[in-house]
PDB file with SEQRES, HELIX, SHEET and CRYST1 records, atoms N, CA, C and O in Angstrom:
SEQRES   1 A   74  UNK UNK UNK UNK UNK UNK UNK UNK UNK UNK UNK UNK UNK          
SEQRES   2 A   74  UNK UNK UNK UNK UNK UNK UNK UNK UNK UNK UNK UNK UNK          
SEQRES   3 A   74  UNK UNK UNK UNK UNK UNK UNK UNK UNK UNK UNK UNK UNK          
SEQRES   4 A   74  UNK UNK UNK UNK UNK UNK UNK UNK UNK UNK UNK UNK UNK          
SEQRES   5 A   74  UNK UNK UNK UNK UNK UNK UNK UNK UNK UNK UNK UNK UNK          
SEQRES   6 A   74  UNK UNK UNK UNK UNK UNK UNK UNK UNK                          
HELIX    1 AA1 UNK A    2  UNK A   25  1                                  24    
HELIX    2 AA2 UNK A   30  UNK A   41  1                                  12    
HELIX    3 AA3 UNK A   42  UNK A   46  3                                   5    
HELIX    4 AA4 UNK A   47  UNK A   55  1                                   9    
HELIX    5 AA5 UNK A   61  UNK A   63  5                                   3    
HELIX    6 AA6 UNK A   68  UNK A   71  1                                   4    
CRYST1    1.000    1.000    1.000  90.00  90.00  90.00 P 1           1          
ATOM      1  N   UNK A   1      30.254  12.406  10.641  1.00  0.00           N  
ATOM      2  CA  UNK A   1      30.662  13.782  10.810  1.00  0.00           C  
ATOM      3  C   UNK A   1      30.164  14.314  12.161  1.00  0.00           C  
ATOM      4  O   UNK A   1      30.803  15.149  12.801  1.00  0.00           O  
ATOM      5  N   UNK A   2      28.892  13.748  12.604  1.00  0.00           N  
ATOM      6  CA  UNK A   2      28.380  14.140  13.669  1.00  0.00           C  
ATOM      7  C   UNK A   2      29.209  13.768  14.918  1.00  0.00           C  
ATOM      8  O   UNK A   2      29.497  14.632  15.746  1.00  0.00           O  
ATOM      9  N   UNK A   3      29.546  12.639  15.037  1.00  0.00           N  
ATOM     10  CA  UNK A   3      29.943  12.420  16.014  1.00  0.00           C  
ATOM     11  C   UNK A   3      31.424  13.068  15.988  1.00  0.00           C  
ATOM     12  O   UNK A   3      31.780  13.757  16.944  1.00  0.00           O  
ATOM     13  N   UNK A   4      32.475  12.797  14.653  1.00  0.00           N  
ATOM     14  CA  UNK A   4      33.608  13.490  14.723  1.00  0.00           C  
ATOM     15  C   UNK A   4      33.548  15.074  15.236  1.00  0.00           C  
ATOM     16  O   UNK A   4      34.624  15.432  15.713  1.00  0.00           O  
ATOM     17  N   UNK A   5      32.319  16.286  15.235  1.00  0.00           N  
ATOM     18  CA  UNK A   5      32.032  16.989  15.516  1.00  0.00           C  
ATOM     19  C   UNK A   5      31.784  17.241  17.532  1.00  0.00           C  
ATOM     20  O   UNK A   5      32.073  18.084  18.382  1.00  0.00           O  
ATOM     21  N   UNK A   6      31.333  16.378  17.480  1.00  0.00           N  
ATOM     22  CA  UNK A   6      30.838  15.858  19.204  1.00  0.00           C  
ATOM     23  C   UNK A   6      32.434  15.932  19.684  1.00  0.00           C  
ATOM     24  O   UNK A   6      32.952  16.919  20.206  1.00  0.00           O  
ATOM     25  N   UNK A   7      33.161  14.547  19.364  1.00  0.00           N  
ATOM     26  CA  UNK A   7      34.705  14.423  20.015  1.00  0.00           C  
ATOM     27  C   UNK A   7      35.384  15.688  20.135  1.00  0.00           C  
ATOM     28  O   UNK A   7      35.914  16.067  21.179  1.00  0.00           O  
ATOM     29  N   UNK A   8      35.362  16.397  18.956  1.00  0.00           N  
ATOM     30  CA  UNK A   8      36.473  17.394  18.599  1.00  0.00           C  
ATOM     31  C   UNK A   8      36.186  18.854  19.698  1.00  0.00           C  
ATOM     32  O   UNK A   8      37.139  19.491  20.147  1.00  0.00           O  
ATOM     33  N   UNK A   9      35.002  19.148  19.950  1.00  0.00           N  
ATOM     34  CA  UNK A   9      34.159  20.258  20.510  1.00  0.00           C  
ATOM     35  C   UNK A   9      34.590  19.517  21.974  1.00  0.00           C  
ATOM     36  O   UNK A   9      35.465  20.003  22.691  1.00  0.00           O  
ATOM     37  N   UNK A  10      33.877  18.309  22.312  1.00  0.00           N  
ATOM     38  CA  UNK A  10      34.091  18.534  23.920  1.00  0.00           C  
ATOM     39  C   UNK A  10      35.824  18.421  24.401  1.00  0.00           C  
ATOM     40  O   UNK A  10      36.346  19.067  25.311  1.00  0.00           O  
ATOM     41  N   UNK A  11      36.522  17.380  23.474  1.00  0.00           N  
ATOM     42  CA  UNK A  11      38.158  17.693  23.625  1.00  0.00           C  
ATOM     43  C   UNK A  11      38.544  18.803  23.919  1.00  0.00           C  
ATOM     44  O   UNK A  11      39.235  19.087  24.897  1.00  0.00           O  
ATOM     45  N   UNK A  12      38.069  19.643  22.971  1.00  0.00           N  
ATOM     46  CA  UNK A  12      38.659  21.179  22.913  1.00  0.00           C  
ATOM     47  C   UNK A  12      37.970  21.833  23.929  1.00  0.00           C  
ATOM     48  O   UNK A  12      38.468  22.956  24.018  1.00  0.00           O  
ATOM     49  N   UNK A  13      37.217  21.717  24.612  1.00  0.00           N  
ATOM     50  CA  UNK A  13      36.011  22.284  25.660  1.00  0.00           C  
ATOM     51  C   UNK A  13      37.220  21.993  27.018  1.00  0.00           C  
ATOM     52  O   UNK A  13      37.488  22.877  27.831  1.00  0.00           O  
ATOM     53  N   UNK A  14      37.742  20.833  27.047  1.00  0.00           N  
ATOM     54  CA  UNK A  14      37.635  20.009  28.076  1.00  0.00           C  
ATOM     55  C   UNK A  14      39.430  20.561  28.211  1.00  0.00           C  
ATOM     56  O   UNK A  14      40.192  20.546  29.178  1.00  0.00           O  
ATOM     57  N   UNK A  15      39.563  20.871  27.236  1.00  0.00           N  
ATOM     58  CA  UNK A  15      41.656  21.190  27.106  1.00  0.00           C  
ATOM     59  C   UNK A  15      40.961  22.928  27.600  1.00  0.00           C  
ATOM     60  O   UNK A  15      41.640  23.284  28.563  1.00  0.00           O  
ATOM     61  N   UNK A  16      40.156  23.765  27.345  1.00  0.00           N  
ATOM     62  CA  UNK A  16      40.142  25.252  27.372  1.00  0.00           C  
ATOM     63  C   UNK A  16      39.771  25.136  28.921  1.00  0.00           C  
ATOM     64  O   UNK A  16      40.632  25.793  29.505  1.00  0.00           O  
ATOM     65  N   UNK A  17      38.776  24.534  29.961  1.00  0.00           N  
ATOM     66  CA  UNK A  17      38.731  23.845  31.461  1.00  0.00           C  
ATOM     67  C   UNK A  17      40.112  23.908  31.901  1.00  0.00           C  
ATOM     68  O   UNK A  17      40.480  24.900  32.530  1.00  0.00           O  
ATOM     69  N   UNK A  18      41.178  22.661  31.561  1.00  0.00           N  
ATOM     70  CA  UNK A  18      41.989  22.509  32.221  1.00  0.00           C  
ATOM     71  C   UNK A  18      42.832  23.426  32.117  1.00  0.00           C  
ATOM     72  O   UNK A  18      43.483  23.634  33.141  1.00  0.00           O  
ATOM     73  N   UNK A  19      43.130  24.259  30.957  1.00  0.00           N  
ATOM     74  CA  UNK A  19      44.021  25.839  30.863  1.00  0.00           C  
ATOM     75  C   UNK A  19      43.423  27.073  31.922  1.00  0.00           C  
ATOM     76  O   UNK A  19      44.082  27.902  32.551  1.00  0.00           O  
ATOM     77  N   UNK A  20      41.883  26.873  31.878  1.00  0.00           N  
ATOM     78  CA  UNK A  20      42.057  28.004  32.943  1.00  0.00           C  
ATOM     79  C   UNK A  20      41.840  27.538  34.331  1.00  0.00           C  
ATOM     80  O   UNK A  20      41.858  28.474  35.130  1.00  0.00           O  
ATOM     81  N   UNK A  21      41.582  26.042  35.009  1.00  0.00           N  
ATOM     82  CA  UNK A  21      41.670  25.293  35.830  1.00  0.00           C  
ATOM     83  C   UNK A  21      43.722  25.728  36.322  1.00  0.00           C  
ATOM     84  O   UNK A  21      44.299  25.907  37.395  1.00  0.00           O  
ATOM     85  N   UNK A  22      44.099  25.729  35.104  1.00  0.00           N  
ATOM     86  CA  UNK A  22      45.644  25.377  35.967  1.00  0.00           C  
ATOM     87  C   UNK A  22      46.022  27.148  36.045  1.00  0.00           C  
ATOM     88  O   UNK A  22      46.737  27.470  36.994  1.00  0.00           O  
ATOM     89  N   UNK A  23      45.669  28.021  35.305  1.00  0.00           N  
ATOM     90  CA  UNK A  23      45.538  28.771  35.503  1.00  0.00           C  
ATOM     91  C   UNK A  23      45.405  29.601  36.504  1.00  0.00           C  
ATOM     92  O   UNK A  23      46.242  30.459  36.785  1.00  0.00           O  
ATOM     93  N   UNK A  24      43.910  29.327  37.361  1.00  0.00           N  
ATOM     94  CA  UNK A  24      43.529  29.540  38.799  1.00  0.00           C  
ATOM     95  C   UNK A  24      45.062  28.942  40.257  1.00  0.00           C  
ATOM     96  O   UNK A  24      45.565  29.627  41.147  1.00  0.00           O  
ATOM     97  N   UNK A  25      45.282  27.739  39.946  1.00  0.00           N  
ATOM     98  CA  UNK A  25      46.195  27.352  40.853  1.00  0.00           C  
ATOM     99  C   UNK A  25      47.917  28.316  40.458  1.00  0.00           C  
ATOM    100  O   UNK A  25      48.918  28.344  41.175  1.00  0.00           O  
ATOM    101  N   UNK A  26      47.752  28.844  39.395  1.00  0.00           N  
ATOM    102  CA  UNK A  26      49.064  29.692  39.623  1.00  0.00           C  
ATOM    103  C   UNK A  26      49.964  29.377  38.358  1.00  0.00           C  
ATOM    104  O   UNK A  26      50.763  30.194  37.901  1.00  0.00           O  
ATOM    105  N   UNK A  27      49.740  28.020  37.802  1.00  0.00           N  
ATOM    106  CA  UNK A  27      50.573  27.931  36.742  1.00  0.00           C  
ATOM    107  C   UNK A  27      50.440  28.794  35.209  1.00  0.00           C  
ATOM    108  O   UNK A  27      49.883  28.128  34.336  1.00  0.00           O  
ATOM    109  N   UNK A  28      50.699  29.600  34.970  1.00  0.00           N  
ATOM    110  CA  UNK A  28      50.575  30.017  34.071  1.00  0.00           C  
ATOM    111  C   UNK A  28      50.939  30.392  32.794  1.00  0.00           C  
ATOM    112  O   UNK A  28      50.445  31.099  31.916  1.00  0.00           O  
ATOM    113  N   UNK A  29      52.128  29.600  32.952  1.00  0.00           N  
ATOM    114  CA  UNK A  29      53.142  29.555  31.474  1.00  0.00           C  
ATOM    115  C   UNK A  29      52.405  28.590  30.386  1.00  0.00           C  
ATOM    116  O   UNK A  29      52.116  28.768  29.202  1.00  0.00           O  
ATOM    117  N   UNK A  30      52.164  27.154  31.557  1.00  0.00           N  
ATOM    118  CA  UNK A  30      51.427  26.377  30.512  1.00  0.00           C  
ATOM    119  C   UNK A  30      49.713  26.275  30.174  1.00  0.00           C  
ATOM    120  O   UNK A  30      48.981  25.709  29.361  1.00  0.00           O  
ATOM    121  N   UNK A  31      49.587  27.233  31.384  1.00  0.00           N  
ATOM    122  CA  UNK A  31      47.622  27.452  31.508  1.00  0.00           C  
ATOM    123  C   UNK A  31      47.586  28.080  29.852  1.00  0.00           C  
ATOM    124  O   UNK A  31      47.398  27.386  28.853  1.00  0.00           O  
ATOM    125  N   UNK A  32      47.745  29.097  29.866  1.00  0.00           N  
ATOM    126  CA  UNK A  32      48.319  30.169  28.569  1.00  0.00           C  
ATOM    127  C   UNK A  32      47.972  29.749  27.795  1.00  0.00           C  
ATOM    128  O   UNK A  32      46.860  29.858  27.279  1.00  0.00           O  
ATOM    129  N   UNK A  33      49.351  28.806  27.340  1.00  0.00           N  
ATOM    130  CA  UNK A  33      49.210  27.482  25.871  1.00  0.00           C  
ATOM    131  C   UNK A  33      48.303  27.147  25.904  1.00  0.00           C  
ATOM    132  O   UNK A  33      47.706  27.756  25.016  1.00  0.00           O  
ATOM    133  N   UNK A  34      47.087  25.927  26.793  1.00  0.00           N  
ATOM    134  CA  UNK A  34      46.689  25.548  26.086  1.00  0.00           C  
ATOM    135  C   UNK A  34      45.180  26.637  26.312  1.00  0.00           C  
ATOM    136  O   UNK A  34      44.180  26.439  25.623  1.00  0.00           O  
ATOM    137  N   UNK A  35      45.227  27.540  27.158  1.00  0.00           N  
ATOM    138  CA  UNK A  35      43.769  28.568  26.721  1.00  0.00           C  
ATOM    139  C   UNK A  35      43.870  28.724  25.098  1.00  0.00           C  
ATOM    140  O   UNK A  35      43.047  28.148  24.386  1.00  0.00           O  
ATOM    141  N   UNK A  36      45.080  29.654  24.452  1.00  0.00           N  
ATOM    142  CA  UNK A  36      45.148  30.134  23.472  1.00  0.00           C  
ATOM    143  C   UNK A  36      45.211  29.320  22.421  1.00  0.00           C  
ATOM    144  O   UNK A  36      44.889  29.761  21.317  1.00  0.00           O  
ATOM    145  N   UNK A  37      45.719  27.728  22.601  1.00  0.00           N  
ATOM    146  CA  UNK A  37      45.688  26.291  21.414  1.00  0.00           C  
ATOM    147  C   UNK A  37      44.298  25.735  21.494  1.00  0.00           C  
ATOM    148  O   UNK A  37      43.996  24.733  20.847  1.00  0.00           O  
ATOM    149  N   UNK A  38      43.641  26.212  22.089  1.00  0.00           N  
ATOM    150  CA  UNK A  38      41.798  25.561  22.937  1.00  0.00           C  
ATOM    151  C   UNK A  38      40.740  26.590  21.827  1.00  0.00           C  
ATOM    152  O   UNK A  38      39.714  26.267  21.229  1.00  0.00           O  
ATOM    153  N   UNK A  39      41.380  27.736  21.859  1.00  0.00           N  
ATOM    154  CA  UNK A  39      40.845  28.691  21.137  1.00  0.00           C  
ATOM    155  C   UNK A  39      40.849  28.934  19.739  1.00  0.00           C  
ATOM    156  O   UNK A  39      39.999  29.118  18.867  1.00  0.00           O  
ATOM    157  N   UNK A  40      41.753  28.889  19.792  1.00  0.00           N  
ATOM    158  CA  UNK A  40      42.568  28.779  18.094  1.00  0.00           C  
ATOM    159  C   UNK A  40      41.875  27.732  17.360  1.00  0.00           C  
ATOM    160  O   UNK A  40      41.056  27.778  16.442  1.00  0.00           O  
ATOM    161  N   UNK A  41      42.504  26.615  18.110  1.00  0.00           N  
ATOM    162  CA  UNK A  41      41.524  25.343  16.979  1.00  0.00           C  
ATOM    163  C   UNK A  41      39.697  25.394  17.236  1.00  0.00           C  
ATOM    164  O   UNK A  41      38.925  24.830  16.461  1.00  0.00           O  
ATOM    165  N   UNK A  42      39.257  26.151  18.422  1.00  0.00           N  
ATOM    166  CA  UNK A  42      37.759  26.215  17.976  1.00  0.00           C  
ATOM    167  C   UNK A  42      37.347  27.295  17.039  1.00  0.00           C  
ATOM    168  O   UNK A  42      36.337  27.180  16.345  1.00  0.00           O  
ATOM    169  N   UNK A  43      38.092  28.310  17.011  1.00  0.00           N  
ATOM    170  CA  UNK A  43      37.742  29.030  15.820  1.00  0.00           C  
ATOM    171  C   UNK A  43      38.116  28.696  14.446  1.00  0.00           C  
ATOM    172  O   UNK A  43      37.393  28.807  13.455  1.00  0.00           O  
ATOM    173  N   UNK A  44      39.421  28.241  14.496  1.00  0.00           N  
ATOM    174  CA  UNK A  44      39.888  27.776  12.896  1.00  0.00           C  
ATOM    175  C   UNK A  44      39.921  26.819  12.487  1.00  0.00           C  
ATOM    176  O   UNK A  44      40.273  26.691  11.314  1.00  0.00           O  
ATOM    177  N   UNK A  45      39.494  25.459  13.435  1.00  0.00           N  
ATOM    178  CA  UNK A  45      39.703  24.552  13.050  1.00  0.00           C  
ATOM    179  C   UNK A  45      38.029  23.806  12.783  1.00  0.00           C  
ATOM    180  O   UNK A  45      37.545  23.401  11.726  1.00  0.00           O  
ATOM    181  N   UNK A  46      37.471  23.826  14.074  1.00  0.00           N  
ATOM    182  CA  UNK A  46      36.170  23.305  14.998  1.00  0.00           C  
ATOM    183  C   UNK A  46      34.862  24.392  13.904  1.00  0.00           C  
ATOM    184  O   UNK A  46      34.116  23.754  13.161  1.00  0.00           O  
ATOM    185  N   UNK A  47      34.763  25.674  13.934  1.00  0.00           N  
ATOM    186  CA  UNK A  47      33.973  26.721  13.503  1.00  0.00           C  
ATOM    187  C   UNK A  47      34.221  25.799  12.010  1.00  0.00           C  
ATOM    188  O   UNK A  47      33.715  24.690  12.184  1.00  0.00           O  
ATOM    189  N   UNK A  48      34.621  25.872  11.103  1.00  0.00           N  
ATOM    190  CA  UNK A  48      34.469  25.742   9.918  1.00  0.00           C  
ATOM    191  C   UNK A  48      34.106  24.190   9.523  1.00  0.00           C  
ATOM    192  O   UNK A  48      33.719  23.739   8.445  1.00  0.00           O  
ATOM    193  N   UNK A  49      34.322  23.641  10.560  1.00  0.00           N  
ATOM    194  CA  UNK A  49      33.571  22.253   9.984  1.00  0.00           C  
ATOM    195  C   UNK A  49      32.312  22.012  10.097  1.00  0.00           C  
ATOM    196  O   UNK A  49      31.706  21.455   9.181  1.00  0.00           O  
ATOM    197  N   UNK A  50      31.705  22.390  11.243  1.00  0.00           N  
ATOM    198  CA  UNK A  50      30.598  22.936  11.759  1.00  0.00           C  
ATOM    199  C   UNK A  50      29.858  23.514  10.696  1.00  0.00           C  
ATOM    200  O   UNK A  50      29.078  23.120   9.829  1.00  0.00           O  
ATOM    201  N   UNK A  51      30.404  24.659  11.084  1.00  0.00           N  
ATOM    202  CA  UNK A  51      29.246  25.155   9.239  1.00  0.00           C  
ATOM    203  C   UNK A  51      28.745  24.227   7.856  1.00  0.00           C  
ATOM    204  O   UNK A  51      27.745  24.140   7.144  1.00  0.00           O  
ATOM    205  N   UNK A  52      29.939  23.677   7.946  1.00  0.00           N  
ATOM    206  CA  UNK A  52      30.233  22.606   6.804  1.00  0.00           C  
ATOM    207  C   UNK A  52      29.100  21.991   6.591  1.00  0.00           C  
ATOM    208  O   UNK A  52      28.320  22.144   5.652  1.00  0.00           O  
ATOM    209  N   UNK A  53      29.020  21.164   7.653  1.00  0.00           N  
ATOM    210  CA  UNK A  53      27.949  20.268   8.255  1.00  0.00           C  
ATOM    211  C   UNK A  53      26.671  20.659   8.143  1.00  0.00           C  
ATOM    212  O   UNK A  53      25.820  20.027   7.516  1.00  0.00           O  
ATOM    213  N   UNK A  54      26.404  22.123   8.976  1.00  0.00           N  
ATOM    214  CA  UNK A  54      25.440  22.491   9.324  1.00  0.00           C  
ATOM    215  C   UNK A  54      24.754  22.986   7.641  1.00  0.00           C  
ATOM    216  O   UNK A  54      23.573  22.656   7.539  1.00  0.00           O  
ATOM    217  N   UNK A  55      25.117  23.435   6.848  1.00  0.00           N  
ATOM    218  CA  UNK A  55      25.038  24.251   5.620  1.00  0.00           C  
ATOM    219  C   UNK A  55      24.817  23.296   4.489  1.00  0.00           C  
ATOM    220  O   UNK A  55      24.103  23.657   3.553  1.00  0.00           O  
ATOM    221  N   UNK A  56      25.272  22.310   4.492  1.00  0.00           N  
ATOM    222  CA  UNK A  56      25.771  21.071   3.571  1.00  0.00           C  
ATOM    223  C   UNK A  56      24.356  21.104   2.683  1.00  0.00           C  
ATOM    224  O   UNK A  56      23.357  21.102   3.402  1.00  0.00           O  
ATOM    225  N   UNK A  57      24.228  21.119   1.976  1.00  0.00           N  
ATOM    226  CA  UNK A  57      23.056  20.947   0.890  1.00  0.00           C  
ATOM    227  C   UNK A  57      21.676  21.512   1.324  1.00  0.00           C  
ATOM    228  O   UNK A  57      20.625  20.940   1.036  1.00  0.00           O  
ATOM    229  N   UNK A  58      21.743  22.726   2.069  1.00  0.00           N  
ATOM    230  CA  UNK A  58      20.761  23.722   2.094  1.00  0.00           C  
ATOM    231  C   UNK A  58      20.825  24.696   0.938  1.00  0.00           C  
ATOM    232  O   UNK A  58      21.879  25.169   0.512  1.00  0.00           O  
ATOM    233  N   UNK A  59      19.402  25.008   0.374  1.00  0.00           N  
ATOM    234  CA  UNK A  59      19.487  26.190  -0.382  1.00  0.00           C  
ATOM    235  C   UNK A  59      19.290  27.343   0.308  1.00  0.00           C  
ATOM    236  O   UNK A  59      18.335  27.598   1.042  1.00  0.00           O  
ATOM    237  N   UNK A  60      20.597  28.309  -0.051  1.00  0.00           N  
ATOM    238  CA  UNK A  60      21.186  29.619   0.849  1.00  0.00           C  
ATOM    239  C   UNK A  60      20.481  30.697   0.216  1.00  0.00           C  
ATOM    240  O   UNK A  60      20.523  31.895   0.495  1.00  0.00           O  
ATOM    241  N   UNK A  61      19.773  30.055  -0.750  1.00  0.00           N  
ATOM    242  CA  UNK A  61      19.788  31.929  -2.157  1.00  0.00           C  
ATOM    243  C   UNK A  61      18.439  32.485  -1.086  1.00  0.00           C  
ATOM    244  O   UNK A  61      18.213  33.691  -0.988  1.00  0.00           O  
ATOM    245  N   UNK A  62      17.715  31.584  -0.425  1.00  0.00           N  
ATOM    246  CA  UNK A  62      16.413  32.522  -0.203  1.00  0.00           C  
ATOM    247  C   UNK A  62      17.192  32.853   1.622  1.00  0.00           C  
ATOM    248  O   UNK A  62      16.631  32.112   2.428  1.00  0.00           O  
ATOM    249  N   UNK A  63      17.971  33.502   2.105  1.00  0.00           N  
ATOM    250  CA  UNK A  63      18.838  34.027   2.905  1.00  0.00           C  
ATOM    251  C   UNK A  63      19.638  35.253   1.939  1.00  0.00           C  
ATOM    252  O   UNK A  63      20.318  36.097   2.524  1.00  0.00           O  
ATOM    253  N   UNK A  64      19.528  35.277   0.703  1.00  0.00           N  
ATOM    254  CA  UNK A  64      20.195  36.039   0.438  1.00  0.00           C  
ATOM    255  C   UNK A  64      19.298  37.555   0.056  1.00  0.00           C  
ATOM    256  O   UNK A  64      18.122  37.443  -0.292  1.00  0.00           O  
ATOM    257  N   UNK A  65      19.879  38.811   0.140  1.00  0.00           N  
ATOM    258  CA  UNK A  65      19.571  40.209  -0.271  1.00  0.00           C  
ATOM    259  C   UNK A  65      18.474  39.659  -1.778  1.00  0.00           C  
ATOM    260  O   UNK A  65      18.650  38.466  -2.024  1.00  0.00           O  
ATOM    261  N   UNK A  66      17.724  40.170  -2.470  1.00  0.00           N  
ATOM    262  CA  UNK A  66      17.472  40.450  -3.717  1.00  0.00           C  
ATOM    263  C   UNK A  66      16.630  41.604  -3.746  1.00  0.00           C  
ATOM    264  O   UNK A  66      15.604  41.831  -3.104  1.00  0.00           O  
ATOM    265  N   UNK A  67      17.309  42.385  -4.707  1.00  0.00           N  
ATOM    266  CA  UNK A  67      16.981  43.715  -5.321  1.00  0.00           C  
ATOM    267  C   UNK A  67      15.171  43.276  -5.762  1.00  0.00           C  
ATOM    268  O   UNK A  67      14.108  43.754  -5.365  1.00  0.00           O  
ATOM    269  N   UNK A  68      15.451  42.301  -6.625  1.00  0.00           N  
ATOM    270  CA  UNK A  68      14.125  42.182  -7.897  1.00  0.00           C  
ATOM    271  C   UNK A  68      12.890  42.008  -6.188  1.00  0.00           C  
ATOM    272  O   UNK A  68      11.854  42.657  -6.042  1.00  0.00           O  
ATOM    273  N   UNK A  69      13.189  41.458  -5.643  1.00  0.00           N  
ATOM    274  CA  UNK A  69      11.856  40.965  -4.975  1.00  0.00           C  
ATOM    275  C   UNK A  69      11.562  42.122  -3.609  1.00  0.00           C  
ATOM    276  O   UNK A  69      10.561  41.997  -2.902  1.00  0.00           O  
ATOM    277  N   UNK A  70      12.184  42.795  -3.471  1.00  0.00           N  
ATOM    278  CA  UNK A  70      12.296  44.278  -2.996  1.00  0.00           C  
ATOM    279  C   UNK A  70      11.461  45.155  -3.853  1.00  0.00           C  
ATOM    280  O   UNK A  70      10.353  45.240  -3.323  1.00  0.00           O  
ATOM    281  N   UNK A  71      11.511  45.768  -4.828  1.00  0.00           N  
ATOM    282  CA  UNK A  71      10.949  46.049  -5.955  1.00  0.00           C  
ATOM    283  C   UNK A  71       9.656  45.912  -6.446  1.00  0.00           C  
ATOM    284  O   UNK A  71       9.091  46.725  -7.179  1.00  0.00           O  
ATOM    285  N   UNK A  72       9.107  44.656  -5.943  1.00  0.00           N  
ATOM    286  CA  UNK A  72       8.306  43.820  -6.142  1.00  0.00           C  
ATOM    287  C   UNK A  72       7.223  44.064  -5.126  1.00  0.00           C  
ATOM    288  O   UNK A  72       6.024  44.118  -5.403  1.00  0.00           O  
ATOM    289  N   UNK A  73       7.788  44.218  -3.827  1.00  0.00           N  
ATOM    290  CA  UNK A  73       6.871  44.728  -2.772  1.00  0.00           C  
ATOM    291  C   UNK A  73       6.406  45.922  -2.449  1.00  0.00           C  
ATOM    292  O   UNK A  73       5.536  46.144  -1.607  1.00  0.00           O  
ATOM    293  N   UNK A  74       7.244  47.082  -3.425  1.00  0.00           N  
ATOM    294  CA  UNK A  74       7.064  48.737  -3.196  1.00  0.00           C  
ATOM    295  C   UNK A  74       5.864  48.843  -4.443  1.00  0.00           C  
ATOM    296  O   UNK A  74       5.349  49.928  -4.714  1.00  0.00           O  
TER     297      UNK A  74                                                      
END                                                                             
């Protein structure tokens, strides 16, 4: 997962470069595409696996709000 994580991030790193790379020289019909396809898949695609990963069999509850242990300290 790690490494599928590594490929996918610098690909997408390396495609969002060459969109605003072609960008700068003037082309901008296809700079565009792939800024906004560079983006897209790091938020919807790249972001959620990530977490995945990162989260994967951590216990979350002591991150979470609790009333009782609030209560507890007043």
């Amino acid at each position: 997962m790690r490494i599928f994580l590594n490929v996918l991030f610098w690909s997408l790193t390396s495609l969002l470069v060459s969109g605003l790379y072609l960008k700068g020289k003037g082309n901008s019909d296809k700079s565009e595409v792939l800024i906004g396809l560079s983006v897209f898949a790091l938020s919807f695609l790249y972001l959620p696996f990530f977490l995945y990963h990162r989260y994967k069999g951590k216990d979350l509850s002591k991150y979470t709000f609790d009333y009782k242990k609030l209560k507890k300290k007043e």
